[in-house]
C-alpha positions in Angstrom: -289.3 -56.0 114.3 -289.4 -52.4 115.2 -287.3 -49.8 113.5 -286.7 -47.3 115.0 -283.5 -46.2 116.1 -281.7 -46.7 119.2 -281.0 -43.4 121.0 -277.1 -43.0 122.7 -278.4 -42.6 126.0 -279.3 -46.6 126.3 -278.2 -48.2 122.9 -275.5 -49.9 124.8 -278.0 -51.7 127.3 -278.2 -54.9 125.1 -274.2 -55.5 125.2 -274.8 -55.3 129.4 -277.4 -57.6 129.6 -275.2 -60.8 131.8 -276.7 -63.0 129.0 -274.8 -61.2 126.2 -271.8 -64.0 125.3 -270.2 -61.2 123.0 -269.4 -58.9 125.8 -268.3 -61.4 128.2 -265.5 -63.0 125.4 -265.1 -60.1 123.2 -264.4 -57.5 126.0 -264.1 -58.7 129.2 -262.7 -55.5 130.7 -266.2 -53.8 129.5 -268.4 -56.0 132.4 -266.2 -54.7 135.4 -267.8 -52.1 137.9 -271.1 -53.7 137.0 -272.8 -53.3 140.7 -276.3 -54.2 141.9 -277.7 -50.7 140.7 -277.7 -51.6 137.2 -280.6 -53.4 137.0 -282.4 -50.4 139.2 -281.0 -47.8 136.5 -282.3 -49.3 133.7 -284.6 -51.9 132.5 -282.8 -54.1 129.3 -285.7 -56.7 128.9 -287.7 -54.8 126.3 -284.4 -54.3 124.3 -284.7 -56.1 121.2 -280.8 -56.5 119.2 -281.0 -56.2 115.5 -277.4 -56.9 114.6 -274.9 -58.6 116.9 -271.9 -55.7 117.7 -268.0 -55.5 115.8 -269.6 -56.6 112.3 -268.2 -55.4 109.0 -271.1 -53.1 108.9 -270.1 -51.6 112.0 -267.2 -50.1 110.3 -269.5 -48.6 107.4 -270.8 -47.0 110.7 -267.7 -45.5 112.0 -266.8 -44.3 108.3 -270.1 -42.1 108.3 -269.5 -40.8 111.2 -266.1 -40.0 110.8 -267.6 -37.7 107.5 -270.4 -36.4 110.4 -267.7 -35.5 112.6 -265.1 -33.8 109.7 -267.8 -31.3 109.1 -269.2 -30.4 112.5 -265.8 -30.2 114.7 -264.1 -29.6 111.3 -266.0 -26.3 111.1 -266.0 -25.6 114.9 -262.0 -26.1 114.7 -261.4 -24.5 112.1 -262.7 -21.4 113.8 -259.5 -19.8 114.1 -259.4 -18.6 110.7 -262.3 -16.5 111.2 -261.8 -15.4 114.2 -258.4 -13.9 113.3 -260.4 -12.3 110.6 -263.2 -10.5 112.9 -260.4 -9.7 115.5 -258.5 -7.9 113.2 -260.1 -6.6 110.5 -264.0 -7.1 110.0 -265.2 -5.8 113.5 -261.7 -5.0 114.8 -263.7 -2.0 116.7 -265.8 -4.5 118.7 -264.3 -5.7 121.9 -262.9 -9.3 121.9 -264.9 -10.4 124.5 -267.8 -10.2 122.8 -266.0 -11.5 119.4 -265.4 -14.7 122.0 -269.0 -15.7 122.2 -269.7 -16.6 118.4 -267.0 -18.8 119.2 -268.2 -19.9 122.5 -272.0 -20.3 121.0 -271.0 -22.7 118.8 -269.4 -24.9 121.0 -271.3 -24.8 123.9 -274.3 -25.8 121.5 -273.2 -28.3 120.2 -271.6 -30.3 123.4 -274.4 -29.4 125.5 -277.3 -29.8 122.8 -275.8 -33.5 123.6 -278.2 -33.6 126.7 -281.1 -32.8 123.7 -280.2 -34.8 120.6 -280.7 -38.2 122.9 -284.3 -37.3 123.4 -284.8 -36.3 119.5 -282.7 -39.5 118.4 -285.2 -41.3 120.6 -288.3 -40.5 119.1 -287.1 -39.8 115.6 -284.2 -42.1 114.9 -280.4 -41.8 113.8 -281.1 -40.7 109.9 -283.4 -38.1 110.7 -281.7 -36.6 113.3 -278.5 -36.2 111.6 -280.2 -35.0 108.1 -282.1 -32.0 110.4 -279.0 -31.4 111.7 -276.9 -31.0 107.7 -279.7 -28.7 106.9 -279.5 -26.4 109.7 -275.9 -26.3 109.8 -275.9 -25.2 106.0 -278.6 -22.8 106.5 -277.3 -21.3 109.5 -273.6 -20.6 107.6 -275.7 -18.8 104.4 -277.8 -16.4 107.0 -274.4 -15.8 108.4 -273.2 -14.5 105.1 -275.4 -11.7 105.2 -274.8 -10.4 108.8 -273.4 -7.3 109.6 -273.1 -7.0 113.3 -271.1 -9.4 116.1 -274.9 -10.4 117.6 -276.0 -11.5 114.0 -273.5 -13.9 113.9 -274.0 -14.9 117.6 -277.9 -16.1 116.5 -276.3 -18.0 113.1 -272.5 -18.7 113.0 -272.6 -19.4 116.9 -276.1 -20.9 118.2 -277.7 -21.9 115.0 -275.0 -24.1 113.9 -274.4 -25.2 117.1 -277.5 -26.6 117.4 -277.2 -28.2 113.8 -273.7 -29.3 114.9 -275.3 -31.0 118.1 -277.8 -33.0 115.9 -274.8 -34.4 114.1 -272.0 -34.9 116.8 -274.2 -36.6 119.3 -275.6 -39.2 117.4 -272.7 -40.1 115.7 -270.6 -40.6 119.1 -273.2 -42.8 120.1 -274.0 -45.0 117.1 -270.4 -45.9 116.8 -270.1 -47.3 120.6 -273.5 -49.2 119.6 -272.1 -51.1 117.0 -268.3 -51.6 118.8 -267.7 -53.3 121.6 -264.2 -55.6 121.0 -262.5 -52.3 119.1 -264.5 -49.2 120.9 -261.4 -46.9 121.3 -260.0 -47.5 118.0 -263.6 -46.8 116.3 -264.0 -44.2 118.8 -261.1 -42.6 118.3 -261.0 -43.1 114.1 -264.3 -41.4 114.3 -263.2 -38.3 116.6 -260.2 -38.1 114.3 -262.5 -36.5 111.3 -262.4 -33.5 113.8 -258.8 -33.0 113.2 -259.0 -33.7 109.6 -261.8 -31.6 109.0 -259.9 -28.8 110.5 -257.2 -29.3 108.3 -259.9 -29.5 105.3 -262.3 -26.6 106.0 -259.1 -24.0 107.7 -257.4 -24.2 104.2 -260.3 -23.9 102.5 -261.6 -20.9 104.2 -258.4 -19.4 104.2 -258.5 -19.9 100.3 -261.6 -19.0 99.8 -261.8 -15.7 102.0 -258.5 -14.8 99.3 -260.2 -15.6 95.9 -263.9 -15.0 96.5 -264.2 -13.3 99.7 -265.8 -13.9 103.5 -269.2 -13.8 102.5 -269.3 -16.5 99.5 -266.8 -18.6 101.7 -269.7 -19.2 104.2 -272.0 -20.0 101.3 -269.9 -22.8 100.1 -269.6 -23.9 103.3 -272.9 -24.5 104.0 -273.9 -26.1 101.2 -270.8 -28.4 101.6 -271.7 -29.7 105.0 -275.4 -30.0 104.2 -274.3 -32.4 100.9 -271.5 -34.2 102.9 -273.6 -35.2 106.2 -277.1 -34.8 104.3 -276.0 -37.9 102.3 -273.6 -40.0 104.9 -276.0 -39.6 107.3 -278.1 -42.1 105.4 -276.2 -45.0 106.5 -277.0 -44.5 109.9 -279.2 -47.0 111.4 -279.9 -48.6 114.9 -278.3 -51.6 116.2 -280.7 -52.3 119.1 -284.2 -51.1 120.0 -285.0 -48.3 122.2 -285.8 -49.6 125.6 -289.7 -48.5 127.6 -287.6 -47.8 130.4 -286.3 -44.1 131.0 -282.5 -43.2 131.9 -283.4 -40.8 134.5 -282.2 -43.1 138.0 -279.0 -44.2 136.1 -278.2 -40.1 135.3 -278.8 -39.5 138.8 -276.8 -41.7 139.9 -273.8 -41.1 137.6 -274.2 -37.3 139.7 -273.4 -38.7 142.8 -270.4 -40.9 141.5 -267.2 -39.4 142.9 -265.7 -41.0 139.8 -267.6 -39.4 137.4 -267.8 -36.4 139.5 -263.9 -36.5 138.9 -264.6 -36.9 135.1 -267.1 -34.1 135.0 -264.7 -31.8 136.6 -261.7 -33.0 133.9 -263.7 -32.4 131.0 -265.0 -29.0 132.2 -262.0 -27.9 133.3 -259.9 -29.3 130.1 -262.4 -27.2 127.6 -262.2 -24.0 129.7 -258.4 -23.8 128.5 -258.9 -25.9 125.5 -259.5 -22.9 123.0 -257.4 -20.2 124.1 -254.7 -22.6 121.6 -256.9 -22.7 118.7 -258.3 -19.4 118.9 -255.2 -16.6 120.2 -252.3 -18.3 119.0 -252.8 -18.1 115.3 -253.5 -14.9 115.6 -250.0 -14.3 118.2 -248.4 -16.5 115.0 -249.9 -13.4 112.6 -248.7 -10.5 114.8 -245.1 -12.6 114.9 -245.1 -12.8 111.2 -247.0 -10.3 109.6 -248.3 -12.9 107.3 -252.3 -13.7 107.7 -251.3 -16.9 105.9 -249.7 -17.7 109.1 -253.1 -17.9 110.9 -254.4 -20.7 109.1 -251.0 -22.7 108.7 -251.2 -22.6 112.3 -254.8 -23.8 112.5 -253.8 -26.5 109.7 -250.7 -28.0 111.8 -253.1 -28.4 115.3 -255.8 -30.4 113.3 -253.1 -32.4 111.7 -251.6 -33.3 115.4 -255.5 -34.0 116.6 -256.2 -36.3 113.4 -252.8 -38.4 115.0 -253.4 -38.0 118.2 -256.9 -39.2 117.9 -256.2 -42.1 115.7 -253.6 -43.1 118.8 -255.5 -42.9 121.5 -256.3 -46.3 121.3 -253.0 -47.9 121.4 -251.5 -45.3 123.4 -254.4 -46.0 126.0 -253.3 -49.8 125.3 -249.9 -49.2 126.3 -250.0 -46.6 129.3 -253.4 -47.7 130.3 -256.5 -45.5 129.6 -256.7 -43.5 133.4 -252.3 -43.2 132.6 -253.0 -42.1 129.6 -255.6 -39.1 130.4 -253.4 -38.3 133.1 -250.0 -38.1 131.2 -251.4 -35.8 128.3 -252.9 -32.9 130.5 -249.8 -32.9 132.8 -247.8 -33.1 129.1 -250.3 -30.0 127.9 -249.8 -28.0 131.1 -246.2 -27.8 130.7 -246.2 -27.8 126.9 -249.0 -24.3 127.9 -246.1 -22.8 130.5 -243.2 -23.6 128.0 -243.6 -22.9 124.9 -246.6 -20.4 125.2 -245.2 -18.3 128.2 -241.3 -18.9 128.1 -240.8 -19.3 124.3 -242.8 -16.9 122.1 -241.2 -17.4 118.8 -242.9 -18.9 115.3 -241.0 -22.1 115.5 -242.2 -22.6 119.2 -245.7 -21.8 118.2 -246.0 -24.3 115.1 -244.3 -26.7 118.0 -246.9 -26.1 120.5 -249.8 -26.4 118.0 -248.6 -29.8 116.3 -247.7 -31.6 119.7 -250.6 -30.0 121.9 -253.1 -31.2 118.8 -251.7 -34.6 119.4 -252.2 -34.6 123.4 -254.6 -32.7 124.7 -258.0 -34.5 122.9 -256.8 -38.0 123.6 -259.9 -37.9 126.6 -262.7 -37.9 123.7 -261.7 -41.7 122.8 -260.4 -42.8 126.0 -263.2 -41.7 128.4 -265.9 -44.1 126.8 -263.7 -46.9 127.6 -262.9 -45.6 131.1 -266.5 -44.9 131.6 -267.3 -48.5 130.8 -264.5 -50.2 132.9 -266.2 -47.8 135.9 -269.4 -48.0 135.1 -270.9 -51.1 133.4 -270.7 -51.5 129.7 -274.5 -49.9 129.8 -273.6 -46.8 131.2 -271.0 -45.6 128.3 -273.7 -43.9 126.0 -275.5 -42.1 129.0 -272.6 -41.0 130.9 -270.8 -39.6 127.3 -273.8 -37.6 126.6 -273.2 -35.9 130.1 -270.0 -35.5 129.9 -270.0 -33.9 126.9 -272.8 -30.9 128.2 -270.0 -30.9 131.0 -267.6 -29.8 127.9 -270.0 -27.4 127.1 -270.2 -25.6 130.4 -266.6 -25.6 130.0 -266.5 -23.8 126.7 -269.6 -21.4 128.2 -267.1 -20.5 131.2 -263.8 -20.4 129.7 -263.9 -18.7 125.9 -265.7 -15.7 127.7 -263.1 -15.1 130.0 -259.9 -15.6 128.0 -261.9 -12.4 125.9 -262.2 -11.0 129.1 -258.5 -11.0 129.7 -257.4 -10.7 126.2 -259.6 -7.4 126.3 -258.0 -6.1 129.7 -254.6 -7.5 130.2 -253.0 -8.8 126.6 -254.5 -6.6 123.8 -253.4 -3.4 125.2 -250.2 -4.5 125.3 -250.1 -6.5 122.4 -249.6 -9.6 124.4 -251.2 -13.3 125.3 -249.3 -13.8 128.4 -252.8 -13.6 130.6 -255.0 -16.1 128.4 -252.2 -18.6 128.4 -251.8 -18.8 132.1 -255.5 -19.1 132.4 -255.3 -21.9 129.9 -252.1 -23.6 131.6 -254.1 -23.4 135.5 -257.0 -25.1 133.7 -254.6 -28.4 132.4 -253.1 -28.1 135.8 -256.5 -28.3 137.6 -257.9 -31.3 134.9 -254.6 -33.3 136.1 -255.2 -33.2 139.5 -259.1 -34.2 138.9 -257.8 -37.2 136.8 -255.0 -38.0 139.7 -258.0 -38.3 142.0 -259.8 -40.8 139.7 -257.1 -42.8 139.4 -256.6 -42.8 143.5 -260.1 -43.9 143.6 -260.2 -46.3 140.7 -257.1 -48.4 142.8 -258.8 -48.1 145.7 -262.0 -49.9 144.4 -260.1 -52.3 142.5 -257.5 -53.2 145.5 -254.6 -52.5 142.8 -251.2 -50.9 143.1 -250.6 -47.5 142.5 -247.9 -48.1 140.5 -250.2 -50.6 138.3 -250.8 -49.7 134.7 -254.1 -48.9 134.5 
């Protein structure tokens, strides 16, 4: 039996197969929008299963990749900390645009690097991967420590680890909607949720650190902890089906020329080129309002609290509201929660407000999509059309972080102010509602539904 693992981009082929019983009585909702293409996209006949899907090591699975994800969008959201830091003190002579891009690097890396890691998990399996990816991360946060310019830390705090980061996030997305298939939100969205909580973690712990033994030896420890956390978890990674012969490149192709997904592309791009004007201006709006640096991460701490709940609900939120509902309600909820409290109501207590509900809200996509993607799509689609969604989060994060430094630099900092980054911020939630309106208009139409339907 081979061994080697199954990459994201077609581990999910085996549970579409019409001759996989498990799909059919565990998740029936999984096999609609299955059309005539499939079979063109993507050949499932040399797709050997290991392990059937929702077994009790399936939830060892999402455990390790709830401690991949708690180090690699725990660092990357707990960002703030820093960037208050290099804003205000360390290069507070450098302009904040180009403070933006460490910020922007890392992100973009690691969402886009998605459209990378596939390959790599392909032809070198889940384990190694991941443990390429602990190592570079950690080495990438020591050789920041001994920077000295904004560029420096471009090349290791920003693309180095978000290439490290990529090695970890991808895979561990993927493996967990391999092994799921009755409970893929709730996994899904337990395994996102180490994000939040790793923000929580690592924000405290930088703030603490950067107090008792100073910025530099902060990044050390870092490093090494995320190499030992996801150097080690990262071991109980292994493949639930074989990789295919057959390429992915017809079924990406046609996932382009999908209105639908088209819809979704443009959400997700448009949702993470507001995203992290939140996480990155207003803990350091919270500082200027307090005087406190304290403040900064506090502020950091109570968003990744509200994205740990909010994460951890997706699923019976989605169950409720239904999943296209539910992406719809949250970025018209984030838009106004972005025009209200940011813009009309610039006080502390609105700010700690803001950061706890928005956290909540405005990531409830990362679980949800998968399983809107599969209802849409075909249950063999979800790990292909994730990966491409996600470098569609990273052109995003490319756009937007650069131009919320742009009019930081131009329009708020001279006049002490962040009412230009937050409009830009509340136009992109605004935009990412109406893109998720038009799904839904188009998912009713296929289906012959009402519009008043939950769905």
């Amino acid at each position: 039996m081979p061994s080697t693992d199954a990459t994201a981009n077609e581990s999910i082929t085996a549970a579409a197969t019409p001759n996989s019983t498990y799909l059919q009585s565990q998740d029936p909702e999984a096999t609609k929008g299955i059309t005539a293409e499939r079979t063109d996209a993507a050949s499932i006949d040399d797709v050997i299963e290991f392990a059937p899907p929702d077994t009790k090591y399936a939830w060892f699975i999402v455990a390790a990749a709830f401690c991949n994800l708690t180090t690699t969008m725990g660092t990357l959201n707990s960002f703030g900390v820093y960037q208050e830091y290099y804003l205000n003190d360390l290069y507070k002579n450098d302009s904040a645009v180009v403070i933006a891009w460490v910020s922007t690097l890392i992100s973009f890396c690691m969402f886009f690097g998605s459209v990378v890691t596939g390959k790599l998990t392909d032809e070198f399996g889940f384990r190694i991967t991941c443990l390429a990816g602990a190592i570079i991360c950690g080495v990438a946060l020591i050789l920041a420590s001994f920077t000295h310019t904004v560029w420096q830390l471009m090349l290791t705090q920003g693309i180095m680890l978000g290439l490290g980061a990529s090695f970890i996030f991808s895979p561990s997305m993927s493996i967990v909607a391999q092994w799921h298939v009755k409970h893929r939100i709730l996994a899904t969205g337990i395994a996102v949720s180490g994000g939040g909580v790793g923000g929580m973690v690592f924000s405290e712990a930088a703030h603490q650190m950067m107090n008792s033994i100073g910025y530099r030896w902060s990044l050390r420890v870092l490093g090494l902890v995320i190499a030992a956390i996801s150097g080690s978890v990262s071991l109980v990674y292994k493949p639930r089906v074989s990789v295919p012969k057959s390429g992915n490149a017809r079924l990406l192709y046609m996932l382009c020329k999908d209105p639908r997904f088209l819809c979704i592309g443009g959400a997700v791009t448009l949702i993470n080129m507001g995203y992290f004007e939140p996480l990155l201006y207003v803990p350091t709006a919270a500082v200027k309002e307090t005087g406190m640096r304290s403040t900064a991460s506090n502020i950091v701490l109570v968003f990744n609290a509200g994205t740990t709940i909010g994460r951890i609900l997706s699923g019976p939120i989605s169950a409720v509201l239904g999943p296209l509902n539910a992406n719809l309600a949250s970025n018209v909820l984030s838009f106004i929660l972005i025009f209200v409290l940011l813009q009309g109501v610039k006080t502390i207590a609105a700010y700690y407000t803001f950061s706890v509900i928005f956290g909540a809200i405005s990531t409830l996509y990362l679980a949800i999509n998968a399983h809107i993607m599969a209802n849409e799509f075909g249950a063999h689609v979800i790990a292909s059309s994730v990966g491409l969604s996600m470098a569609c989060c990273g052109i995003g994060v490319l756009i937007g972080n650069p131009v919320q430094g742009a009019l930081y630099e131009n329009y708020d900092r001279p006049h002490d102010k962040f009412t230009a980054v937050t409009a830009w911020a509340g136009a992109c939630f605004a935009l990412a509602s109406v893109c998720y309106a038009i799904l839904r208009i188009l998912a009713v139409r296929k289906r012959k539904r009402s519009y008043f339907s939950k769905m």
